[in-house]
C-alpha positions as CSV (number, residue, x, y, z in Angstrom):
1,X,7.3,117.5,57.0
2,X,5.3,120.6,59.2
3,X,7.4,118.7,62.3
4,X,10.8,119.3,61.0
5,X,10.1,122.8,60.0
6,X,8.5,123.2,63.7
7,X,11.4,121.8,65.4
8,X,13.5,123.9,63.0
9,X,11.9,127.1,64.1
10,X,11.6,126.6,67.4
11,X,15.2,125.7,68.1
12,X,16.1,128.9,66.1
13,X,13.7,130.7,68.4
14,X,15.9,129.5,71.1
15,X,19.0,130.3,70.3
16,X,18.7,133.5,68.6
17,X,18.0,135.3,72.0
18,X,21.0,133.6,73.5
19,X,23.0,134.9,70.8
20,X,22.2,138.6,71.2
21,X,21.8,138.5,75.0
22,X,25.0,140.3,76.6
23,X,27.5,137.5,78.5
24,X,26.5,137.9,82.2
25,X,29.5,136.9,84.7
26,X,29.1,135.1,87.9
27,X,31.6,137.3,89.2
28,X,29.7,139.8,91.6
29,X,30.3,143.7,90.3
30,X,32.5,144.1,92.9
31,X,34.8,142.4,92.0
32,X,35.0,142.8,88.5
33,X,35.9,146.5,89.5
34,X,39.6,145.5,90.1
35,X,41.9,145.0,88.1
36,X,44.2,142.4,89.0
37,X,47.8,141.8,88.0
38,X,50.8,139.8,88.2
39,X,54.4,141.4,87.3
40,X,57.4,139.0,86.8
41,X,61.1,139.6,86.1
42,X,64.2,137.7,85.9
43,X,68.0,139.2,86.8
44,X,71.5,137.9,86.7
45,X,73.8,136.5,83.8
46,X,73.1,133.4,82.3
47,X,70.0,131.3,81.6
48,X,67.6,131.1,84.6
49,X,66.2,133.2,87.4
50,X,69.2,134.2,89.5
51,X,66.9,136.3,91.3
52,X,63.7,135.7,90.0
53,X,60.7,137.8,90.9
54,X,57.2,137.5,90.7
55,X,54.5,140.5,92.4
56,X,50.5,140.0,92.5
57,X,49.0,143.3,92.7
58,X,45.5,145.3,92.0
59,X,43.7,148.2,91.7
60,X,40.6,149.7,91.3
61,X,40.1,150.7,87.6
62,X,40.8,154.2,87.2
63,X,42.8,154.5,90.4
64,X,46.0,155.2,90.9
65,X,47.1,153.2,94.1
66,X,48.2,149.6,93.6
67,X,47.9,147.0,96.2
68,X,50.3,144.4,96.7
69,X,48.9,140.9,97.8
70,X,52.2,139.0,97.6
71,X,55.7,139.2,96.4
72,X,57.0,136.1,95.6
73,X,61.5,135.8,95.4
74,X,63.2,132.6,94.0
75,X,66.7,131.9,92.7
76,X,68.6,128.8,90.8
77,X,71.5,127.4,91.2
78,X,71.7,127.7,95.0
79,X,70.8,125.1,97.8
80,X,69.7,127.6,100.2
81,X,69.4,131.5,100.7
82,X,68.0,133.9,102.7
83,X,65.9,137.0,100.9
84,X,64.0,139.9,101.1
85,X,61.6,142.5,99.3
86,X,62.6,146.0,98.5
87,X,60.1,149.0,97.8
88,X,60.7,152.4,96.4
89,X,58.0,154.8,95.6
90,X,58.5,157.4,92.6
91,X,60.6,160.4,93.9
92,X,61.6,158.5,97.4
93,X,64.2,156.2,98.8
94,X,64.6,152.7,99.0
95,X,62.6,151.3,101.9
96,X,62.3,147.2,103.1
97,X,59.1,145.8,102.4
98,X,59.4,142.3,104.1
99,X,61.9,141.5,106.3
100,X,64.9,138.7,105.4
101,X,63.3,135.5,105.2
102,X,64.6,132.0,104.2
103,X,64.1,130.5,100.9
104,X,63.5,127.0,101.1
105,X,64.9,124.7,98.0
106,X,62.8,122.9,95.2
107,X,64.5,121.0,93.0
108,X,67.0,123.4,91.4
109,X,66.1,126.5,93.3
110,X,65.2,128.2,96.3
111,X,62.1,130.1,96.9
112,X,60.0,132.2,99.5
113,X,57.1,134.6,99.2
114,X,55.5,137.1,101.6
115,X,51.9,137.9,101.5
116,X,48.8,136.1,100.5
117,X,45.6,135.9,98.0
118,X,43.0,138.4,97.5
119,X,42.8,142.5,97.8
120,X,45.2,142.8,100.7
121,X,48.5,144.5,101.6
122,X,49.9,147.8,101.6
123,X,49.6,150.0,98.9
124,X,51.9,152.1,97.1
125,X,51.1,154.8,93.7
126,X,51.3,153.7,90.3
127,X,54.7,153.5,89.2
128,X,56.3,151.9,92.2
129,X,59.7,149.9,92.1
130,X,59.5,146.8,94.1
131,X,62.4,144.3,94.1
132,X,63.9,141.3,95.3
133,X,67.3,140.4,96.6
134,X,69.2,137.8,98.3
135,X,71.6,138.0,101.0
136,X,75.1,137.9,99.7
137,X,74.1,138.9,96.0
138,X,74.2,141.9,94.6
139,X,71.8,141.4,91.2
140,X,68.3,142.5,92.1
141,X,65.0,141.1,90.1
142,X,62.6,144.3,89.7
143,X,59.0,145.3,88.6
144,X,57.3,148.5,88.5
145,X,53.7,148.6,89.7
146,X,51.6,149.9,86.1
């Protein structure tokens, strides 16, 4: 009987300070001091992405510049299509943020991205517009950076 209420105790000695102890990430601080995001949008009449658009981008908590790691641009209903990324900062123009580039099909729809993984690319201030559109249509997909 003293062995049960042994083993009782110390198993409740065990856990207990798992319990209160904060969670601990593996994530180094670094990292955990961005903020990372992904904005997606569809455009165009009808059910399905025609354009379609999809932006990866981070910050550092509490600032106000976003990076943007990729931009990714896909559309339905078409076999092939060339497309490119648009960028406009608050109070400016329009300006091209990746050049025309072919989508290439799968299945149903054509895709193509520009960029890559992690906390690179150019930056642009909170509120940015960045779109996608495809050569000979004139419905662009949109986010704005938050």
């Amino acid at each position: 009987m003293n062995r049960k209420i042994i083993t009782a105790v110390a198993l409740a000695a065990a856990l207990v300070p798992v319990a209160i102890a904060p969670t601990v990430s593996a994530e180094p601080a670094a990292v955990r001091a961005y903020v990372d995001t992904r904005a997606n949008d569809c455009a165009g009449p009808g059910s399905g992405c025609r354009p379609g658009i999809v932006v990866h981008h981070w910050h550092r908590r509490g600032a106000q510049a976003r990076g943007v790691g990729w931009v990714y641009a896909s559309r339905e209903g078409v076999r092939s299509g060339t497309a490119r990324w648009l960028v406009k900062k608050p109070a400016a123009a329009w300006k091209v943020g990746g050049s025309w580039k072919r989508a290439h099909r799968v299945g149903s729809f054509v895709e193509t991205s520009w960029g890559r993984d992690g906390h690179t690319g150019p930056k642009y201030p909170r509120n940015t517009r960045i779109c996608v559109e495809f050569r000979g249509l004139s419905t662009k997909a949109c986010v704005t950076l938050k």
